[in-house]
N, C-alpha and C positions, 0 to 999 in steps of 0.2 A: 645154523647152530654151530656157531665157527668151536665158541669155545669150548661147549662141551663135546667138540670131537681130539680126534688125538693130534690133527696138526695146533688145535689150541694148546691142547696138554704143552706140548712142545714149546709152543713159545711163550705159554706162562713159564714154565720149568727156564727157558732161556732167559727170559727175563728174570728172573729171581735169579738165577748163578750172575748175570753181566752186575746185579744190582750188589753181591755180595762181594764181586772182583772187587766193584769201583770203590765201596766203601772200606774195602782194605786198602786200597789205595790212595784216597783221599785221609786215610790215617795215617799211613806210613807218611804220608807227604804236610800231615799236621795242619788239616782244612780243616776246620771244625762248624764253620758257620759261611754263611755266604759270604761271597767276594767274587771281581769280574773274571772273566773267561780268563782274560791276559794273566790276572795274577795267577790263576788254577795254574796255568800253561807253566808260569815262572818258580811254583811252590812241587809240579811233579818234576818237573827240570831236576832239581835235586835230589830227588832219588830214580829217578828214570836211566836206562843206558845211555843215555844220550838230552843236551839241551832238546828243550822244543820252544820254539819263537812262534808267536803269533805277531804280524804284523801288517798294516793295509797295504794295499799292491794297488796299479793302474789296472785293474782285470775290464776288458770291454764289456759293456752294459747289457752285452746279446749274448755274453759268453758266461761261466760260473762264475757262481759269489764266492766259492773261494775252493782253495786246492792246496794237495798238502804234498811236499818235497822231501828226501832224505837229501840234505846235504853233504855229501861225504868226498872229499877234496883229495884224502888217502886213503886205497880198500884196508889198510890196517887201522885205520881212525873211524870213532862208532861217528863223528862226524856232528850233522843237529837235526831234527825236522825246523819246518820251517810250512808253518801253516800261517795261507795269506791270506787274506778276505778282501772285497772289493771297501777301495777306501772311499767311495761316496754311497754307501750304504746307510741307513740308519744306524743309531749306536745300537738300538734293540735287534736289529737282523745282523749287528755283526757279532754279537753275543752267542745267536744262535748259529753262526757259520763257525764260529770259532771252535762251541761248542762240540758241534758234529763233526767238524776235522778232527777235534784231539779225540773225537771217539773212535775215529779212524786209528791211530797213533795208539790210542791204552789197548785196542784190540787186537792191535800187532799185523791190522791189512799188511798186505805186499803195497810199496807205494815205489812212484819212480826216484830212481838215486840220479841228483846229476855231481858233477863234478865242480863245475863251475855256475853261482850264478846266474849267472848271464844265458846257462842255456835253460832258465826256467821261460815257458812258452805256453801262456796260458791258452791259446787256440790250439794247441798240440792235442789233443784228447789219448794219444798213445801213449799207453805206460801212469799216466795222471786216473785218478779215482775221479769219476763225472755223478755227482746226484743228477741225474733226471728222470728218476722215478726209484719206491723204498721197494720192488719186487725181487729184489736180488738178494740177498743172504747180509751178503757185505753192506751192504746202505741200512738195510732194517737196521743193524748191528749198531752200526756208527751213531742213526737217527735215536736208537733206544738209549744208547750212553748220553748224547745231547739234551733227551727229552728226562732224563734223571738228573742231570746235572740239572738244568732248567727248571726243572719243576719243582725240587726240592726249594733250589732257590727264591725262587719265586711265593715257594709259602712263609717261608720265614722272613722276607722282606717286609711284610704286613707287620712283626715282631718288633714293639720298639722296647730296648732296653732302658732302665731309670736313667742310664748315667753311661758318661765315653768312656768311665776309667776302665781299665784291667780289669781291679778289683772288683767293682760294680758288677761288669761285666762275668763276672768268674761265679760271683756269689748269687745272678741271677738265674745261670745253667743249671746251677747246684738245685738252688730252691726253685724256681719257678716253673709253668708247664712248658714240657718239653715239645718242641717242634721238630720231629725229625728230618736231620739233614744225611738224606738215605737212609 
């Protein structure tokens, strides 16, 4: 009886606060409807302290599907994240690696800063955020921003609007039944 005890209480209550962060976020940042992880990435970009790049990496097939950097080149420059995901991944598992980094990144984890590049090290496990398993505070956190982003999406995918225009488009949110995206 998980939920009705009080570590459930908790992580309903958790989840309802990460679910009202994101959706202030995703407004400030003018997501209104689905779109791929990369654009998410490219649309908080602009209001976040800093870019965030999602991009595929060569990451070994035994090692993570993807891992998230601070780039920061000068300590007085906020610099970029840079969340990688393995580039022969499916496009659907890389949606959801994308996903769960940037939930890394809106939660504001501690993540490793390099300087350059070149010393990103995907066998390094020091200083790098490793999913291999959600028992930790930090992963639940990240996996619950993912599984919001995700899931949202994924209901309103089914949604097909009459028409590609704007307008169309404008005057179906208006009028028709809403699907909440968060």
């Amino acid at each position: 009886m998980v939920n009705g005890s009080p570590s459930g209480w908790r992580r309903r209550r958790e989840e309802s606060r990460l679910r009202r962060e994101l959706r202030q976020i995703m407004r400030r940042a003018r997501i209104d409807s689905p779109t791929s992880m990369t654009e998410v990435c490219e649309r908080i970009s602009k209001i976040w302290e800093a870019p965030i790049v999602a991009a595929p990496f060569d990451l070994p097939a035994a090692g993570p599907f993807g891992l998230t950097v601070r780039y920061a080149p000068d300590p007085d420059d906020p610099g970029a994240f840079y969340i990688l995901y393995q580039a022969v991944a499916t496009a659907l598992h890389q949606e959801h690696v994308i996903a769960h980094e940037l939930g890394h990144v809106l939660a504001k984890h501690p993540l490793k800063t390099v300087r350059d590049l070149s010393e990103i090290d995907p066998d390094d496990s020091a200083g790098a955020l490793r999913r291999t398993s959600y028992t930790t505070g930090i992963e639940r956190e990240a996996e619950t921003i993912a599984t919001l982003l995700l899931g949202n999406a994924a209901a309103q995918s089914g949604v097909a609007l009459p028409s590609a225009s704007d307008r169309a488009r404008s005057v179906q949110r208006a009028l028709g039944d809403r699907v909440d995206w968060l």
